[in-house]
N, C-alpha and C positions, 0 to 999 in steps of 0.2 A: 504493500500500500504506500509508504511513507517513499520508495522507488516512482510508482506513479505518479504521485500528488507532484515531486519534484520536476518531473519528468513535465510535465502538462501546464506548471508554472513556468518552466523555461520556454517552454514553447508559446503561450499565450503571451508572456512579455516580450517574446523576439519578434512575434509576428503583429502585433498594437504595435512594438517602437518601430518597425517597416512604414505601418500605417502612418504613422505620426509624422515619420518623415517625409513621405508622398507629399501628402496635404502640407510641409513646410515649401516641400519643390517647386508643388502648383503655384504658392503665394509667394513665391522667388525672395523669399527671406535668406538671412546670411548663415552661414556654420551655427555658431553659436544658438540660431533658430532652432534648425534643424536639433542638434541633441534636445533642448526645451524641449520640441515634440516629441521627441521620441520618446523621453524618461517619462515625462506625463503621461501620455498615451499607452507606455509599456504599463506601469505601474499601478495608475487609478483604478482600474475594476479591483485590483490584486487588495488595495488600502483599503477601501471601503468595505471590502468582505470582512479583512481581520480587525477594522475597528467595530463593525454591528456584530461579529461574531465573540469581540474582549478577545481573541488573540495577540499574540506580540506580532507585530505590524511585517512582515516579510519581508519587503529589502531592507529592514532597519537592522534586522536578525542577520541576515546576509549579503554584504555589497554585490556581493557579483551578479546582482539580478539589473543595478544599476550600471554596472559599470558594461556589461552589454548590450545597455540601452545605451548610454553614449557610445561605445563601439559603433552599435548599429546608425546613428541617429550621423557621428562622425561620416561611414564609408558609404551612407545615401549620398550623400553631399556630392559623390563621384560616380557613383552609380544609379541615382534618380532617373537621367536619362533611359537606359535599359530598362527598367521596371515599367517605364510610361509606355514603351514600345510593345507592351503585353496588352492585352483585350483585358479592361476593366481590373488593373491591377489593387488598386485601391480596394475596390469593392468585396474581390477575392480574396486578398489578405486577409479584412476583417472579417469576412466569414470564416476564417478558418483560425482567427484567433478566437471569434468569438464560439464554436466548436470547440475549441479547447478549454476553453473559461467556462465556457456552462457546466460542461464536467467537474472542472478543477474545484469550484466552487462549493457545489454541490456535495464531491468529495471529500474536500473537507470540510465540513459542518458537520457531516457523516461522521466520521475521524473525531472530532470534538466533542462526539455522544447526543449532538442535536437532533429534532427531531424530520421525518421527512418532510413534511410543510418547508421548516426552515429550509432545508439544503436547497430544494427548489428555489427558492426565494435568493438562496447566496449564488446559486448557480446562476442565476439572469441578471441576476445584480453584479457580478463578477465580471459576466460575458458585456455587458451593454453599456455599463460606465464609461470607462476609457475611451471609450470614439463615441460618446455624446458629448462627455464635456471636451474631447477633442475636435469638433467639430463646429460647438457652441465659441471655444474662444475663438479658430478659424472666422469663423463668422458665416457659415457655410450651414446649409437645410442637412438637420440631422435625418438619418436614416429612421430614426425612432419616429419621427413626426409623420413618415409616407405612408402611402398606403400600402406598400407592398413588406410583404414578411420579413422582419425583423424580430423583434422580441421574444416573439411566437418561435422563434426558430431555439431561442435562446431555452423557452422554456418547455421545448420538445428535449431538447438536448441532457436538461437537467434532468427531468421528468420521467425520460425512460431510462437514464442512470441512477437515479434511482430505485425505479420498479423492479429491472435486473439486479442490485444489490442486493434489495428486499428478497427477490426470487432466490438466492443461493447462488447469482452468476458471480464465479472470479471477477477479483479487481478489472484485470486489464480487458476482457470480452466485456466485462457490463461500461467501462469507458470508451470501447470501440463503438459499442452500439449506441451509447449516448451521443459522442460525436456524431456519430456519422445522420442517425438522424437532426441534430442540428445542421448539419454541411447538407442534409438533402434538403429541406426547405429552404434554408438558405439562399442555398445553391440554384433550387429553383424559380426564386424570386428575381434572382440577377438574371437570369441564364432567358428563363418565359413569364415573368414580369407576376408572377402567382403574387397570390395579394387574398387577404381575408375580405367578408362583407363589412363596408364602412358605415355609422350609421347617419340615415336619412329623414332628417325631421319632418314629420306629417303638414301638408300646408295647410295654413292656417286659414280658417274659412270664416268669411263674412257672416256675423248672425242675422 
């Protein structure tokens, strides 16, 4: 477990500080930008889980979750170019940190003795932090506010990691399947624009 948990926290803070640096490259800000985003971006879903859950706070415990974020947020700076040359790179990243996070989340709050309500609740909270308020300081329409699948992916992800825990799945199969169905909503919201019913206020009628 404590193998996974690590495992799915390096992975969601590498791929949010990728995000983080995108969106510095879009807004042609300088080096010193660039890591800003990336460490924000890596790190806030990660803080907000261990501050609601009274854990000690994750990279406070361990730099090297920052120091990959400025790594990361550094070698955008020179490779930004190449990522933009990808079909919807932005988009894809953060689906597949946000895959990771709703897991990792979820995971641990499990791990913590909390209960399943919670860990749902850390797992979307985990997964969706980081690139809303990365997006809010950008200045740029968060993914949360559209219509098409977001959260919902988040909270599939948590949801059936979960369920598979609860069921007797091993660690790493009940996180594959959590992933993956977060990366397939996801995925399918970028890819065929999937989207849930939004709701439509009844029109108001002259008495």
């Amino acid at each position: 477990m404590a193998t996974m948990l690590q495992f799915l926290d390096f992975l969601g803070v590498a791929v949010f500080a990728v995000t983080g640096a995108i969106v510095a490259s879009r807004l042609k800000l300088d080096p010193l930008a660039f890591v800003f985003f990336a460490v924000f971006t890596g790190v806030g879903g990660g803080t907000l889980r261990d501050l609601l859950l009274g854990a000690p706070v994750f990279w406070v415990e361990n730099q090297i979750y920052v120091i990959v974020c400025i790594a990361i947020g550094a070698a955008m700076w020179g490779l930004a170019s190449l990522f933009e040359r990808l079909s919807k790179p932005l988009r894809w990243a953060d689906a597949l940190g946000l895959a990771a996070y709703s897991v990792m989340g979820a995971a641990k709050a499990l791990s913590l003795g909390h209960s399943s309500v919670v860990a749902v609740l850390m797992g979307v909270a985990t997964a969706t932090f980081g690139g809303i308020v990365r997006d809010v300081i950008a200045g740029l329409p968060s993914a949360f506010l559209k219509q098409e699948i977001y959260i919902t992916a988040a909270f599939a992800g948590a949801m059936a990691y979960v369920a598979l825990t609860l069921a007797g799945v091993p660690a790493w199969p009940a996180a594959f399947g959590g992933g993956a169905a977060a990366l397939l909503l996801r995925g399918g919201a970028i890819h065929f624009g999937w989207s849930l019913p939004t709701y439509n206020p009844p029109e108001d009628h002259a008495p």
